[in-house]
C-alpha positions in Angstrom: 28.3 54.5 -79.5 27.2 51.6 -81.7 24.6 48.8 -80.8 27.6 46.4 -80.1 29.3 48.5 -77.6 26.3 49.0 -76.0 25.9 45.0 -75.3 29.5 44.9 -74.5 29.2 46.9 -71.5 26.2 45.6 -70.5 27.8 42.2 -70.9 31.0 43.1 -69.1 29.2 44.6 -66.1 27.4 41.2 -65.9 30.4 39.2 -65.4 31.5 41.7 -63.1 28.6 41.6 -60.9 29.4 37.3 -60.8 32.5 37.3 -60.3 32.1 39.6 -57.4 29.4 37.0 -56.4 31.7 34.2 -56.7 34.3 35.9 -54.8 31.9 36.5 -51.6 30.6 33.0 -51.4 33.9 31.5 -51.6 34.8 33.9 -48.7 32.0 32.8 -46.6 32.1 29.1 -47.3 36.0 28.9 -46.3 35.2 30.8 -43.2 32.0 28.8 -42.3 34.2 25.5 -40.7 36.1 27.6 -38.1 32.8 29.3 -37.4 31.3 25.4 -36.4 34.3 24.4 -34.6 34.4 27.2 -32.3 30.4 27.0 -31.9 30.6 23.4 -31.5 33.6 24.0 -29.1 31.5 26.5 -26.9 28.5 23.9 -26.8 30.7 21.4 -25.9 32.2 23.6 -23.0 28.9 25.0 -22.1 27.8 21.1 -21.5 30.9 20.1 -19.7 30.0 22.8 -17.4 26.7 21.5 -16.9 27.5 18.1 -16.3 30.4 18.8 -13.9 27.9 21.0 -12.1 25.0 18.5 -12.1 27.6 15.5 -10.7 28.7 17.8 -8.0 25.3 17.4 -6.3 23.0 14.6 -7.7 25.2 11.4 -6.4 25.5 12.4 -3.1 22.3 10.4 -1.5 24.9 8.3 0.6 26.2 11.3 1.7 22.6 13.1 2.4 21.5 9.7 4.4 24.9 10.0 6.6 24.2 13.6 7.7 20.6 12.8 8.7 22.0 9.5 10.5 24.4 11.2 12.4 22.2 14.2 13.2 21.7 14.7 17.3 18.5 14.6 18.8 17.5 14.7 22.9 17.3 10.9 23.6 13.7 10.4 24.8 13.1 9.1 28.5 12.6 5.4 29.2 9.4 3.7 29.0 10.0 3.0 33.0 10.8 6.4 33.6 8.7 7.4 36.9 5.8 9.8 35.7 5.9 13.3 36.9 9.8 13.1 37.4 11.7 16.0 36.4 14.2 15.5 33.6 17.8 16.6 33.3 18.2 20.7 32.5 20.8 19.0 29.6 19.0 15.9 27.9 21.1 13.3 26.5 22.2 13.3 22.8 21.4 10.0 20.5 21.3 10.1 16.6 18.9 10.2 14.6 20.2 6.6 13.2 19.6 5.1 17.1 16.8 7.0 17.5 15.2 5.1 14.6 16.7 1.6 15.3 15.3 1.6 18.3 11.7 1.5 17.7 10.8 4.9 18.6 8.7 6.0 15.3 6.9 2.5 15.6 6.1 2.7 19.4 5.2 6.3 19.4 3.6 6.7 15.8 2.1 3.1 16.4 4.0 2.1 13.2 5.0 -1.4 14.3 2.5 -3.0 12.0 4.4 -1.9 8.9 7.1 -3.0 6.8 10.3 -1.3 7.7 12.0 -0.1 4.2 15.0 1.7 6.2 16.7 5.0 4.5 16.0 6.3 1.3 16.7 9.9 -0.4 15.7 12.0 -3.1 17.1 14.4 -5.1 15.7 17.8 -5.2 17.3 20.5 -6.7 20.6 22.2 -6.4 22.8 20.5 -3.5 18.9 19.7 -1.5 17.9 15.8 -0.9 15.1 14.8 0.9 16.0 11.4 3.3 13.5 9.5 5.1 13.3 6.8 7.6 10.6 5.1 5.3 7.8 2.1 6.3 5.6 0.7 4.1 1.6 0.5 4.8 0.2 -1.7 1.9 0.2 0.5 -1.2 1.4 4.0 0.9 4.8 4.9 1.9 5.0 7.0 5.0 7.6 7.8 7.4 9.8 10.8 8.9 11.4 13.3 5.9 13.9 15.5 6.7 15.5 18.4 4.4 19.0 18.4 3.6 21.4 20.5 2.2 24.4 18.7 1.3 26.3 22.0 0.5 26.4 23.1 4.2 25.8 19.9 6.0 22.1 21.2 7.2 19.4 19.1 8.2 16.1 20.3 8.8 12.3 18.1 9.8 9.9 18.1 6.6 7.2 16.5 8.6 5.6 16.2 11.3 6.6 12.9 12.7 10.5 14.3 11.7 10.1 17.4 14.0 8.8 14.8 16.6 12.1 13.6 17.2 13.3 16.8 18.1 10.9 16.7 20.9 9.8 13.4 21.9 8.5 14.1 25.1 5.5 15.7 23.0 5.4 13.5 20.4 2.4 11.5 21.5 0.7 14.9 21.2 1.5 14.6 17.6 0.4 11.6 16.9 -3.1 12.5 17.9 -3.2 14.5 15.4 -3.7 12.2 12.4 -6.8 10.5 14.2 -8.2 14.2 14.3 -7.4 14.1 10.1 -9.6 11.5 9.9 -12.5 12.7 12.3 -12.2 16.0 10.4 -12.2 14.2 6.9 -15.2 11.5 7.6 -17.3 14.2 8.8 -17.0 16.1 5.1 -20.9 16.6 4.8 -22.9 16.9 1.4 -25.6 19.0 0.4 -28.1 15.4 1.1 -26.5 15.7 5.1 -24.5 12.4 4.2 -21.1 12.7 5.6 -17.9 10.9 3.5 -17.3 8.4 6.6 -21.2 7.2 5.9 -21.1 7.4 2.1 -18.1 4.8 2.4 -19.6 2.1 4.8 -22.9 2.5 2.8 -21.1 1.8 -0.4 -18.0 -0.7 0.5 -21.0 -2.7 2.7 -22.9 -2.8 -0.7 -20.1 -3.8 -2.4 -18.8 -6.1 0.2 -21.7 -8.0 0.6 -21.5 -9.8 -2.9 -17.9 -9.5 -2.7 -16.5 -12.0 0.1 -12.8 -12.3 -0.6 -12.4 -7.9 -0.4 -12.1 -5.9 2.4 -11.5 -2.3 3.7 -8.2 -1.8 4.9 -8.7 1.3 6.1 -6.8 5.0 6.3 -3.2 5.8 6.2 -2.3 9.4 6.9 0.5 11.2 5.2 2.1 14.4 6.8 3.1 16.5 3.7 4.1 20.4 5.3 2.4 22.6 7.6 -1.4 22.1 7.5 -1.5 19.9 4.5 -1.7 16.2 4.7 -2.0 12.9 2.3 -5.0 10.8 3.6 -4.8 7.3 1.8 -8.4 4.9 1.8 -7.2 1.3 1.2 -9.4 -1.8 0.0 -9.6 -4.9 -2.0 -11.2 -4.6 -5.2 -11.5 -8.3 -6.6 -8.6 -9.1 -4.4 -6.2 -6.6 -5.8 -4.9 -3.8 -3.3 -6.1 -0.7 -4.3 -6.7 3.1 -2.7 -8.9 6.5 -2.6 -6.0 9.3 -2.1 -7.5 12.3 -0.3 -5.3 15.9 0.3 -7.0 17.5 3.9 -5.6 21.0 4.4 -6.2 20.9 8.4 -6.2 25.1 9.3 -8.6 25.8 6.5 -10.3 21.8 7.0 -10.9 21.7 3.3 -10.6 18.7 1.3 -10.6 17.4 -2.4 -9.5 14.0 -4.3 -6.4 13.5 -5.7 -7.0 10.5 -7.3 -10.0 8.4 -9.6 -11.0 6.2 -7.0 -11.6 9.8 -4.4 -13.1 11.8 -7.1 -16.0 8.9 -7.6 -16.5 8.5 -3.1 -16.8 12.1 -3.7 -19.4 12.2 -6.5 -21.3 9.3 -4.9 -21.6 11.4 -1.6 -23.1 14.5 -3.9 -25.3 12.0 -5.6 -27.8 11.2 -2.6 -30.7 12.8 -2.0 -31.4 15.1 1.0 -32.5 12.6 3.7 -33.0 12.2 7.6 -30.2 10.6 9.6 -31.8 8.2 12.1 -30.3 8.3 15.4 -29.2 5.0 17.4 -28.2 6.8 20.5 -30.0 5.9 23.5 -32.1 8.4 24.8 -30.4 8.8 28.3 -27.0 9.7 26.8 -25.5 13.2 25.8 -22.1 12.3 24.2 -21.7 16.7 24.3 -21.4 16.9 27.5 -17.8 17.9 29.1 -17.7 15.8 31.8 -18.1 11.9 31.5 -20.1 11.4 34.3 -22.6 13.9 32.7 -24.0 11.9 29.9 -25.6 9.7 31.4 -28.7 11.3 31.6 -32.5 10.0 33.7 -32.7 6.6 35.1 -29.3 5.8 33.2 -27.2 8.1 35.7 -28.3 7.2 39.0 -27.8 3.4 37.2 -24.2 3.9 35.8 -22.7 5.9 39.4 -23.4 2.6 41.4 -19.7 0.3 41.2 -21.6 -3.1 39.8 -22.7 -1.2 36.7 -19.6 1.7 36.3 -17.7 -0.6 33.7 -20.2 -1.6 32.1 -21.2 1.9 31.5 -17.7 2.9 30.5 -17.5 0.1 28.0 -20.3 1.2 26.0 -19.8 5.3 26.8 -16.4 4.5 24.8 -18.5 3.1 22.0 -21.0 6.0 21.9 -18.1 8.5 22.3 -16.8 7.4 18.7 -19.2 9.9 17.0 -17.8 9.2 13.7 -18.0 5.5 14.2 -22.4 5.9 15.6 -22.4 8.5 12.4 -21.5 6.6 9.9 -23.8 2.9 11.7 -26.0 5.7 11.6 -25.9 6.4 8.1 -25.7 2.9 7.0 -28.7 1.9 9.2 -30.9 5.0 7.6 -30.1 3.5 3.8 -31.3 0.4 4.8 -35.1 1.6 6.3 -37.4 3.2 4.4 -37.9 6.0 6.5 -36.5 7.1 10.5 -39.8 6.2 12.0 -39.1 2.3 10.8 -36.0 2.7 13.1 -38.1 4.4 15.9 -40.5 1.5 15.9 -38.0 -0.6 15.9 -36.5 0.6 19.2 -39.1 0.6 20.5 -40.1 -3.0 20.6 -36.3 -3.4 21.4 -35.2 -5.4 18.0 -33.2 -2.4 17.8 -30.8 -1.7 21.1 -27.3 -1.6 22.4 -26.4 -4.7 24.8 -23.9 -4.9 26.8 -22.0 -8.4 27.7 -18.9 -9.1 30.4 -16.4 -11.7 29.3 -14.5 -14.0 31.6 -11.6 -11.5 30.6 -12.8 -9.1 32.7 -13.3 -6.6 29.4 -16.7 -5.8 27.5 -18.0 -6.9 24.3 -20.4 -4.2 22.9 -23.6 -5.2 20.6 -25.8 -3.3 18.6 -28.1 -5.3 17.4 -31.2 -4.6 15.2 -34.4 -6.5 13.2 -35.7 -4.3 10.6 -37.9 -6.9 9.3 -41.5 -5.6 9.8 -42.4 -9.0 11.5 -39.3 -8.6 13.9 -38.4 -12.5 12.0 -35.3 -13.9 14.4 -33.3 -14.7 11.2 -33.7 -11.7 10.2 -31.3 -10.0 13.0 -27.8 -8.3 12.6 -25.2 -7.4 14.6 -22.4 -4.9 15.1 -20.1 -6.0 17.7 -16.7 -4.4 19.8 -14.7 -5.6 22.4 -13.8 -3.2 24.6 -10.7 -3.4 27.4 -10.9 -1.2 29.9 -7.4 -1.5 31.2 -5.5 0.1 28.8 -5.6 4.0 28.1 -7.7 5.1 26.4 -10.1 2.2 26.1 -8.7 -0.1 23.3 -11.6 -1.2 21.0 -11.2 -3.9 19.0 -14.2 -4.9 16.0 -15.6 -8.7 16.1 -16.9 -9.5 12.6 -17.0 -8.4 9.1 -19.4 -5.5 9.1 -18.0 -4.2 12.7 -14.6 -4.1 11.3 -15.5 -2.5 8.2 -17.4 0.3 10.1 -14.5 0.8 12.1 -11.8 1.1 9.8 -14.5 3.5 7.4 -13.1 5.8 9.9 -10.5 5.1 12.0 -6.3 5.1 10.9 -4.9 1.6 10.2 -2.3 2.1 13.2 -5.0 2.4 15.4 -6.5 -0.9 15.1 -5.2 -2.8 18.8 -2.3 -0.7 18.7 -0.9 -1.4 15.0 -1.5 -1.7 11.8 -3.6 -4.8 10.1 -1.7 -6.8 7.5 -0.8 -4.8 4.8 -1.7 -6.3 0.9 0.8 -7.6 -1.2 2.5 -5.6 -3.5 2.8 -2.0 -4.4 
């Protein structure tokens, strides 16, 4: 075979191999537009799906807020129902829409102070909402939540105030239990002994001080599920609203911010130095002791058992029964003396002492006063001060003056100041 039959083949099997080349792309680019159509037309089905199945279940808030509305609850027994009268074996039936209408959640919850949103629900997943009968507390939203499940018409309490209404006959019961929140969450101690109810009147007193136009507003309890609850710290920080969010899981009592303004109440509590609280108690008073007419102790019991001197003794027993509110004057008292014995001395020579005072009302007003100025200097004297009145149940106590109402709301709910809520800030 020559040379040039040699490069003929060669040559011939080239062309060969491209137009076989040729011949496969053109088969794969004239197939390629049915292969996008039905892709695209699968996507496109695949999203209709999707949507139709996402529509089903994520416009139906009207619907979730209806089920909740109409759902039955036992109607809970007049205010001027006789005490100690038995109820009817079959309660009567009121929905949830006239159990909320009429002032139950504010009355028992002590909610009246707050602005009344009305119903709102949120989507959750799949055919779930959550509805609630919603109030606003300054910056917080809080109210009764219930579960629903739109797909079978269910409806279930989230909450605890929710699973109240199921049982309102105990519902007071429940509403203890945010007070107890607090107590358990202003008693958080640090390694220095300070406790987070006296790290916050130490520091918003501070603050406060130069400060005129803020204020503490005080603690707003949220009740998320089971033992875990939201626990909101209010104030005015150069007149704008602003708050310390807290989580509290009550079973376990353990606690940790949830927010910048908590974490930095938290870090200034670990920052102090082991110290001495200085006590403010009198002497001749046992707040452990189980029965009232046990703590009055020496002189002070035989004093407080005659009749002229009983409510007077009961006015300031209700004061020194608040331990958290004596903890954290306690603690506020110890950063401003340079040691306890200061205090001691003090006492002693009576600059420093509780003081009694009956009103024309009939009720108490409660001072503690105290001098620490080394030369006892009359301008130099302060005063926390409480009116008490006896004749409601428990003892209402109501603060009179800057410092006394910040002390008090350092660790006490909102709702509990007189029976409601203070004035909530603007906005939010």
């Amino acid at each position: 075979m020559t040379r040039r039959e040699i490069l003929y083949l060669i040559l011939s099997f080239i062309v060969t191999i491209l137009l076989l080349l040729v011949v496969v792309a053109a088969l794969i680019l004239s197939q390629k537009p049915d292969v996008q159509i039905v892709w695209k037309q699968n996507q496109t089905e695949t999203q209709a799906a999707a949507e139709k199945q996402k529509g089903k279940w994520e416009d139906k808030e009207k619907v979730a807020i209806a089920l909740v509305k109409n759902f039955q609850v036992p109607a809970p027994p007049p205010k001027d129902a006789p005490k100690g009268r038995p109820r009817k074996e079959e309660p009567e039936l009121i929905t949830l829409k006239e159990l909320a209408e009429s002032s139950f959640f504010e009355d028992t919850f002590q909610l009246g102070g707050m602005k009344r949103e009305g119903w709102q629900a949120r989507y959750l997943k799949d055919a779930y909402y959550f509805v609630t009968w919603r109030y606003r507390d300054g910056l917080v939203g809080t109210g009764p939540t219930w579960l629903v499940d739109v797909k079978n018409k269910k409806v279930m309490p989230k909450d605890a105030l929710a699973a109240a209404a199921l049982n309102p006959a105990q519902a007071k019961e429940q509403a203890k239990i945010e007070q107890q929140v607090i107590s358990s969450i202003t008693n958080h101690t640090f390694e220095s002994g300070l406790n987070l109810g006296g790290v916050m009147l130490i520091h918003f007193a501070n603050i406060l001080e130069k400060q005129k136009d803020d204020s503490i507003l005080g603690w707003t309890v949220v009740h998320e599920y089971d033992d875990i609850y939201r626990a909101y710290f209010q104030w005015l920080d150069n007149g704008e609203p602003t708050y310390a969010e807290f989580e509290f899981d009550y079973g376990d009592k353990a606690l940790r911010g949830r927010n910048l303004q908590a974490a930095n109440l938290m870090q200034l509590g670990q920052s102090y130095e082991k110290t001495e609280r200085v006590q403010i108690l009198p002497t001749t008073y046992n707040p452990d002791a189980d029965r009232p007419a046990d703590r009055w102790t020496g002189a002070s019991r035989a004093a407080c058992a005659k009749p002229d001197n009983k409510d007077r003794c009961d006015a300031l027993a209700s004061i020194l029964q608040d331990r958290e509110l004596v903890s954290a004057l306690e603690w506020l008292l110890t950063a401003a003396v340079d040691s306890p014995e200061q205090l001691e001395q003090c006492k002693e020579s009576r600059a420093c002492s509780w003081k009694p005072e009956k009103l024309e009302s009939g009720g108490y007003r409660i001072h503690y006063v105290y001098n620490l100025d080394p030369k006892a200097d009359p301008a130099k004297e302060q005063t926390v001060t409480w009116d008490i009145d006896l004749k409601a149940k428990p003892p209402r106590i109501t603060p009179q003056g800057r410092l006394s109402e910040m002390a008090y709301r350092a660790v006490h709910t909102r709702a509990s100041l007189s029976g409601g809520s203070a004035p909530a800030p603007e906005g939010g």
